[in-house]
C-alpha positions as a printed Julia matrix, in Angstrom:
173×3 Matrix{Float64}:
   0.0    0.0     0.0
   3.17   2.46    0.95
   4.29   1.62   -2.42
   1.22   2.38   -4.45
   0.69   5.62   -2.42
   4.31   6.47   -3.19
   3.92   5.99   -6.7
   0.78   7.9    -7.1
   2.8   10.89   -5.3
   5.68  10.32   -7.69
   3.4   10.95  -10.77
   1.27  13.39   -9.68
   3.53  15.74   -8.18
   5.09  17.0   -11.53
   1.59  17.32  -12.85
   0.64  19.28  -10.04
   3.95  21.75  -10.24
   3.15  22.31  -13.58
   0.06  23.96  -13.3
   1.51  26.01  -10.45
   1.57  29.79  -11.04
   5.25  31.18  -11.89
   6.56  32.63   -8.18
   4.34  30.24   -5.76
   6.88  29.22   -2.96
   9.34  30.62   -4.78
  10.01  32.56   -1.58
   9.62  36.54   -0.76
  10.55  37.6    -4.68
   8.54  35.06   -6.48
   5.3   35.76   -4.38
   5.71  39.56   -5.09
   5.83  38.48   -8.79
   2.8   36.56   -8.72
   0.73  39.11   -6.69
   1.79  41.27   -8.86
   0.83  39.66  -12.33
  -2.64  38.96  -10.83
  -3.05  42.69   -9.38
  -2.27  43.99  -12.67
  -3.74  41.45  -14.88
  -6.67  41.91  -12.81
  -6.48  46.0   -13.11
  -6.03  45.56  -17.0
  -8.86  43.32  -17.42
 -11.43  45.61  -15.41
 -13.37  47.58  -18.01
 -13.1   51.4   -17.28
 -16.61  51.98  -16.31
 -16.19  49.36  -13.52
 -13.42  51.41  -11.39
 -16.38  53.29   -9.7
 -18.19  50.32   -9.03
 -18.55  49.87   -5.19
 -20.48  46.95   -3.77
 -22.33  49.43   -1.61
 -22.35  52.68   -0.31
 -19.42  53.81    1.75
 -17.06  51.04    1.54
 -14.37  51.54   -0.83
 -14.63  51.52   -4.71
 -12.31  49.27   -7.27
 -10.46  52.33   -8.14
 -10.04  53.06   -4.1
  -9.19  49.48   -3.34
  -6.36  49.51   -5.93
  -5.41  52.99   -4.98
  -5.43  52.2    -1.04
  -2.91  48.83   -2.27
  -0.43  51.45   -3.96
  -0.29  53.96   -1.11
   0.43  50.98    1.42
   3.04  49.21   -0.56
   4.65  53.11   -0.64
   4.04  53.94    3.17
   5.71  50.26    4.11
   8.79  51.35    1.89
   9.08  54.44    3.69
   8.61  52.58    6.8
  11.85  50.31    5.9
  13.47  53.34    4.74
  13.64  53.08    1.28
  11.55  55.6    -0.01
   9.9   58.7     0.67
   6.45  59.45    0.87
   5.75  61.19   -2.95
   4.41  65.01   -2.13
   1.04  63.79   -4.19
   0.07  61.21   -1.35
  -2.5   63.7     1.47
  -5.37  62.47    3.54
  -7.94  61.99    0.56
  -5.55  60.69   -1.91
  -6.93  57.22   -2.4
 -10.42  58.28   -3.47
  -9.25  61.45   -5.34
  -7.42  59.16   -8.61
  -9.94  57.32  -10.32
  -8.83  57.07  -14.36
  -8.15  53.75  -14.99
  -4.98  54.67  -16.53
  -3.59  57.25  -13.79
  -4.55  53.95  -10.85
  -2.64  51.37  -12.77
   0.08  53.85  -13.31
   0.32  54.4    -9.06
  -0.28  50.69   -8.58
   2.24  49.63  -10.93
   5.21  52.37   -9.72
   4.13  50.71   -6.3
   4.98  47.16   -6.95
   7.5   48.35   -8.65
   9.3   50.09   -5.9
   8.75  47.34   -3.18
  10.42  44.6    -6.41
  13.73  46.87   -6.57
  13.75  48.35   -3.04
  13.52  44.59   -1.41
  16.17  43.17   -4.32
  18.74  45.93   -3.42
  18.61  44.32    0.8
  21.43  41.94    1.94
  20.05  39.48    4.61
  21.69  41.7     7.71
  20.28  44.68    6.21
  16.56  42.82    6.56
  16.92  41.99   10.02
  17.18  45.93   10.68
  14.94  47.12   13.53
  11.8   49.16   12.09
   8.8   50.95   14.06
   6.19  49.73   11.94
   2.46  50.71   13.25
   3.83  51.48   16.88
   5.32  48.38   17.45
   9.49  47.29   17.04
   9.45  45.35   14.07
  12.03  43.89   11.27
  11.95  45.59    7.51
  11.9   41.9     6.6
   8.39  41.51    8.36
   7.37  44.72    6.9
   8.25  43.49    3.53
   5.94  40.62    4.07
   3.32  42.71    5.58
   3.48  44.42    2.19
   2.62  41.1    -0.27
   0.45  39.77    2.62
  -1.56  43.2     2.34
  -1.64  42.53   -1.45
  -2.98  39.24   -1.19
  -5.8   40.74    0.94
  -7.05  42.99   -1.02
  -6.32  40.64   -4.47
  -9.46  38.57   -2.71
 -11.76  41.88   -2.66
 -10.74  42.69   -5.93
 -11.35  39.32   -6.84
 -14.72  39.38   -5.91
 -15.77  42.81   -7.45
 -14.5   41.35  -10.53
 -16.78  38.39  -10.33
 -19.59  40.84   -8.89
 -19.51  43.08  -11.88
 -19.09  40.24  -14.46
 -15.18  40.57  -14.99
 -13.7   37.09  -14.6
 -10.23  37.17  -13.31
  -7.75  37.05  -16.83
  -5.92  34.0   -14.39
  -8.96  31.38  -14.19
 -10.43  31.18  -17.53
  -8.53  28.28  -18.64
């Protein structure tokens, strides 16, 4: 029975790594890159109209949600010291861009800066103490604060896509 079991795990798990997305448990760089293909796959593939689609009133829009991932990913970098906080970003700043164009343009200089600022860290530079949210913290936790924060809001967007009839360009095979 060990045998069989082992054999069946022998010839399923290439099958199974195949259809893997490029970057899962590829460690920190290779989830960035996959959060980051679906954020802005998922941004691409959202017709225009749709950006001011909110599922109800007074929680955040598409166009907010991708707006609010942006100004995170460039608060945490300023948090670990790699970046300053652009001039643009004041208290209304998320819900005051709303082109299509002009969101994808902050969301992809975003993920952009956390790729290059996190490539240019040596391992001693990552265990570098950080006050992150009034807490001591590490700019390596911040770092994956910053794709885990992604991942959150990938799910909302996820589901505004599905609730305005955009299906995710990922899962149409």
């Amino acid at each position: 029975m060990r045998k069989l079991l082992l054999l069946l795990v022998c010839l399923i798990s290439p099958a199974i790594a195949q259809t893997l997305p490029g970057g899962i448990g590829q460690g920190y760089d290779g989830e960035l890159k996959h959060v980051t293909s679906q954020l802005m796959d998922l941004a691409e593939a959202t017709p225009t109209d749709k950006f001011a689609w909110r599922p109800s009133p007074g929680v955040r829009s598409t166009s907010e949600v991708y707006m609010h991932i942006a100004v995170a990913n460039l608060y945490y970098l300023s948090v670990v010291g790699k970046q300053i906080m652009p001039a643009e970003i004041k208290p209304g700043f998320e819900k005051s861009v709303t082109a299509k164009a002009d969101v994808i343009s902050w969301l992809k200089r975003s993920l952009d800066a956390a790729r290059d600022a996190r490539a240019k860290e040596t391992p001693k530079e990552l265990e570098r103490r950080v006050e992150f949210f009034h807490r001591s913290s590490t700019a390596d936790a911040v770092y994956l604060r910053l794709i885990i924060h992604c991942n959150e809001h990938m799910g909302q967007l996820v589901a505004y896509a599905r609730m305005t009839g955009v299906t995710p360009p990922w899962s149409k095979d």
